[in-house]
C-alpha positions as CSV (number, residue, x, y, z in Angstrom):
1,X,15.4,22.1,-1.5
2,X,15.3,22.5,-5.3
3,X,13.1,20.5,-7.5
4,X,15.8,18.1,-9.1
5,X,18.8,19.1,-7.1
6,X,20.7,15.9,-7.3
7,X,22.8,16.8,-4.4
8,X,20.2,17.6,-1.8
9,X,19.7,13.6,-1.3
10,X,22.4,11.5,0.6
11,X,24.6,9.3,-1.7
12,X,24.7,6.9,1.0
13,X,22.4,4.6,2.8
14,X,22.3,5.2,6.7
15,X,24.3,8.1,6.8
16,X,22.3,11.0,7.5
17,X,23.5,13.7,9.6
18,X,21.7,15.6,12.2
19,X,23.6,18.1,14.1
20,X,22.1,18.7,18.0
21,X,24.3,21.6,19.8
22,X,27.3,20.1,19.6
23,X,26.6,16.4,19.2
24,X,26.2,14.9,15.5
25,X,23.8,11.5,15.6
26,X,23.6,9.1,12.3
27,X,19.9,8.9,11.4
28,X,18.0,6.4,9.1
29,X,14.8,7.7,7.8
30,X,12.1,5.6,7.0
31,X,9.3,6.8,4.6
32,X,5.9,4.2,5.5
33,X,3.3,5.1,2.7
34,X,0.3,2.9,2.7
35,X,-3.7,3.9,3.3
36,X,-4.0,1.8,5.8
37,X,-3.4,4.6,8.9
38,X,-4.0,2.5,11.2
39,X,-1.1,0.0,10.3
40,X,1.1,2.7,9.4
41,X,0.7,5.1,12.6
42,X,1.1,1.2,14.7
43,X,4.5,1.2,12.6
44,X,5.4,4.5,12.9
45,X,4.8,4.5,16.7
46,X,7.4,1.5,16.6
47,X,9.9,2.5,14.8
48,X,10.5,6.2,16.0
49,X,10.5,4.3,19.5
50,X,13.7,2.4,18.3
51,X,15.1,6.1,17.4
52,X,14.2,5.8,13.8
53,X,13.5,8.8,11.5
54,X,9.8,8.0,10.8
55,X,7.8,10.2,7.9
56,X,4.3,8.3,7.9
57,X,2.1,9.3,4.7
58,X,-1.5,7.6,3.7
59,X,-1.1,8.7,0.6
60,X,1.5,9.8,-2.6
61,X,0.7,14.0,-1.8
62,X,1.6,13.5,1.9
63,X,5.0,11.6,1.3
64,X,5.6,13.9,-1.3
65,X,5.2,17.2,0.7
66,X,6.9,14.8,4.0
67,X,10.0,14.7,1.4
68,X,10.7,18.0,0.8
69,X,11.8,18.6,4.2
70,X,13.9,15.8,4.7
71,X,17.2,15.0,3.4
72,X,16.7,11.6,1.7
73,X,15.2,7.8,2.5
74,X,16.8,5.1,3.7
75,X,13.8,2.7,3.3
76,X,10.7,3.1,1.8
77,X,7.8,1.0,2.7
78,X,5.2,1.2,0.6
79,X,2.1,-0.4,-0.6
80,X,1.6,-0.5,-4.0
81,X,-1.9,0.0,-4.5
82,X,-1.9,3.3,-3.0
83,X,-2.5,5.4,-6.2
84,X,0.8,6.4,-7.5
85,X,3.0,4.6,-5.3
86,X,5.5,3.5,-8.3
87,X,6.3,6.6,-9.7
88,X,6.8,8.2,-6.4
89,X,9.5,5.1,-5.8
90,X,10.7,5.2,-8.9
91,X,11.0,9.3,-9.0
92,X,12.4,8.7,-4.9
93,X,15.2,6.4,-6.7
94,X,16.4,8.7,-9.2
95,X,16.7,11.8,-7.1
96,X,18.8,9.8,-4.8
97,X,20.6,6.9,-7.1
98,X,19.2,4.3,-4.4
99,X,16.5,3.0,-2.5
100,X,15.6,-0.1,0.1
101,X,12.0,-1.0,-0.1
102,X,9.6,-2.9,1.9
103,X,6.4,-3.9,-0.2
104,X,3.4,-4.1,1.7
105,X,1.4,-6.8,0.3
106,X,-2.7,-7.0,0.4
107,X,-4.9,-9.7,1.8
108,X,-3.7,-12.8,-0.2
109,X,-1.2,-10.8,-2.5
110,X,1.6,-12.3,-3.3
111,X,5.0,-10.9,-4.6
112,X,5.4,-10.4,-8.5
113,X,5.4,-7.4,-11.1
114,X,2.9,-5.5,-9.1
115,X,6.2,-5.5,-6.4
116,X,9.1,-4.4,-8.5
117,X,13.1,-4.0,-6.6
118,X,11.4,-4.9,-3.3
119,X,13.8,-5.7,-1.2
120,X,11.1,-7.5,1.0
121,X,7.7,-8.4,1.2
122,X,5.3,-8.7,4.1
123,X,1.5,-8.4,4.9
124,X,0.0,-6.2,7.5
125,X,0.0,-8.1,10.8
126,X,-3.8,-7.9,12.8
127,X,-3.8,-5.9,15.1
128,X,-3.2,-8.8,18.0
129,X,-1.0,-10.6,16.2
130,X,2.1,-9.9,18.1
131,X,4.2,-12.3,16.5
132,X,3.4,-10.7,13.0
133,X,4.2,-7.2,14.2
134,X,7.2,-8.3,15.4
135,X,8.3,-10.1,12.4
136,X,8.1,-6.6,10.7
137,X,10.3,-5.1,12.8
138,X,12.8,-7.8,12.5
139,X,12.3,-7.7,8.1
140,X,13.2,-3.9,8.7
141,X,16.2,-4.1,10.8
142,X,17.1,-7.0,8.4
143,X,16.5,-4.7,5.2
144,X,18.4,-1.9,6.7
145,X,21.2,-3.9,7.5
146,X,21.8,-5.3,4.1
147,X,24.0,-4.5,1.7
148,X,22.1,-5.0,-1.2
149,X,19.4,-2.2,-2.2
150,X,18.1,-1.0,-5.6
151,X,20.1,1.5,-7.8
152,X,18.7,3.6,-10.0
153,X,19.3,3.1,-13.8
154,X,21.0,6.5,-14.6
């Protein structure tokens, strides 16, 4: 894929194509980018077991380098206070014209300008608190299946 290539990203949401033999299966792929590993490989376990695309990154370099083999995002869920995490949504959103996102709030963080388009906020759940975790899954599949999700400005 070409640095810029405007038509290397789907144009839309939830519609990915991936061709096995001769069957073709719609994909959604889900970008989780957040420094917290262990909440994102707990997420990542859960969603590619619910036969999401899952490209798990703990930091901006990873997702990046994750991106340029895949053919777009569906979702991104991402934690703002990872080091460059806006510009790599904002840059995500431009190659492609849209973009759902998940905001990953910290300890006691609420939603506001740090949080911009989210589409949905939500703090990591403990690691026993089952009821949290699956409240996450839920937001996504919620997310997902909205209409509504962030266009770019161009």
């Amino acid at each position: 894929m070409s640095q810029g290539s405007e038509t290397a990203f789907p144009q839309r949401t939830g519609e990915n194509l991936t061709s096995i033999g001769r069957k073709v299966i719609l994909t959604t792929t889900i970008v989780i980018l957040d420094s917290d590993l262990g909440f994102v490989f707990w997420l990542g376990q859960a969603l590619a077991k619910t036969g999401y695309r899952v490209l798990p990154a703990g930091n901006v370099a990873g997702a990046t380098e994750l991106l340029s083999w895949s053919d777009g995002v569906d979702l991104l869920i991402v934690n703002y206070s990872v080091p460059g995490a806006r510009m790599f949504a904002e840059g995500v959103l431009r190659r492609q014209g849209y973009l759902k996102i998940i905001a990953v709030l910290e300890d006691g963080e609420e939603p506001g300008f740090e949080t911009p388009g989210a589409d949905a906020f939500r703090g990591r759940p403990s690691s026993g608190d089952e009821a949290a975790r699956l409240e996450w899954l839920e937001t996504i599949g919620r997310v997902l299946a909205s209409h509504r999700h962030r266009h770019s400005a161009s």
